[in-house]
C-alpha positions as CSV (number, residue, x, y, z in Angstrom):
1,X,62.8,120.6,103.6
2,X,66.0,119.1,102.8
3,X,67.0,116.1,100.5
4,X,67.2,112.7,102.5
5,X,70.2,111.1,101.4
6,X,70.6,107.6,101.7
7,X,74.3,106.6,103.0
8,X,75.5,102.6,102.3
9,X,77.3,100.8,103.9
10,X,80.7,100.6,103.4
11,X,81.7,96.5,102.6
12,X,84.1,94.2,104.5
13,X,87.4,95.1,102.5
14,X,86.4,98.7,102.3
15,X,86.7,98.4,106.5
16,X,89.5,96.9,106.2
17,X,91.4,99.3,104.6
18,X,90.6,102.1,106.4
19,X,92.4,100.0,109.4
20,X,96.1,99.7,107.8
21,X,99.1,99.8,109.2
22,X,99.5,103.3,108.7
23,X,97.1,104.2,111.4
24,X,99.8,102.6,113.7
25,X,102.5,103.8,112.8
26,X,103.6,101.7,110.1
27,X,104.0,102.8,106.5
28,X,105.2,101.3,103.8
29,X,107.8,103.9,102.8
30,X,108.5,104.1,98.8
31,X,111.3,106.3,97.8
32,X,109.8,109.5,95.3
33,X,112.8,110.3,92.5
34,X,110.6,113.5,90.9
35,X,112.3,116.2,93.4
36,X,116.0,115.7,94.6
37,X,117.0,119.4,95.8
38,X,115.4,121.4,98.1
39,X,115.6,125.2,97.2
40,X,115.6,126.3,100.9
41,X,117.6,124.1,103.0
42,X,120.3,124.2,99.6
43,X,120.9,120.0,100.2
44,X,119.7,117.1,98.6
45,X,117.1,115.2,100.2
46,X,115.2,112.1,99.5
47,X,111.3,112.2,99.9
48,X,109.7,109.4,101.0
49,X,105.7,108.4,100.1
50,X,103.8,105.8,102.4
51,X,102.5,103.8,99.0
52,X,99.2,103.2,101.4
53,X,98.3,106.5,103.1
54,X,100.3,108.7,101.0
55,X,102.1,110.6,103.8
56,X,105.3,112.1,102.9
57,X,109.0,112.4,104.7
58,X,112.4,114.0,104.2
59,X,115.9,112.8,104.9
60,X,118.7,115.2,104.3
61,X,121.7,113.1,102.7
């Protein structure tokens, strides 16, 4: 027979983050400097992060 493992439960502010923003559609967008050229399109583009989910987005400049 298996192990029972006991799960806690998670507290208020752990809750609450699971609920952000994010799940609505919105982020928090951050601007990411580490890559500025994109090999395969041959432009520049920006990449975005969400600084709370961590989702990522391109804009072509």
């Amino acid at each position: 027979m298996g192990e029972v493992i006991k799960f806690r439960r998670p507290s208020a502010r752990e809750r609450a983050e699971r609920k952000t923003l994010c799940e609505t559609g919105f982020h928090k967008w951050r601007v990411v400097t580490e890559k500025k050229f994109d090999v395969k399109r041959g432009r520049l583009v920006t990449l975005y992060r969400c600084a709370r989910c961590g989702k990522e987005k391109t804009k072509l400049l």
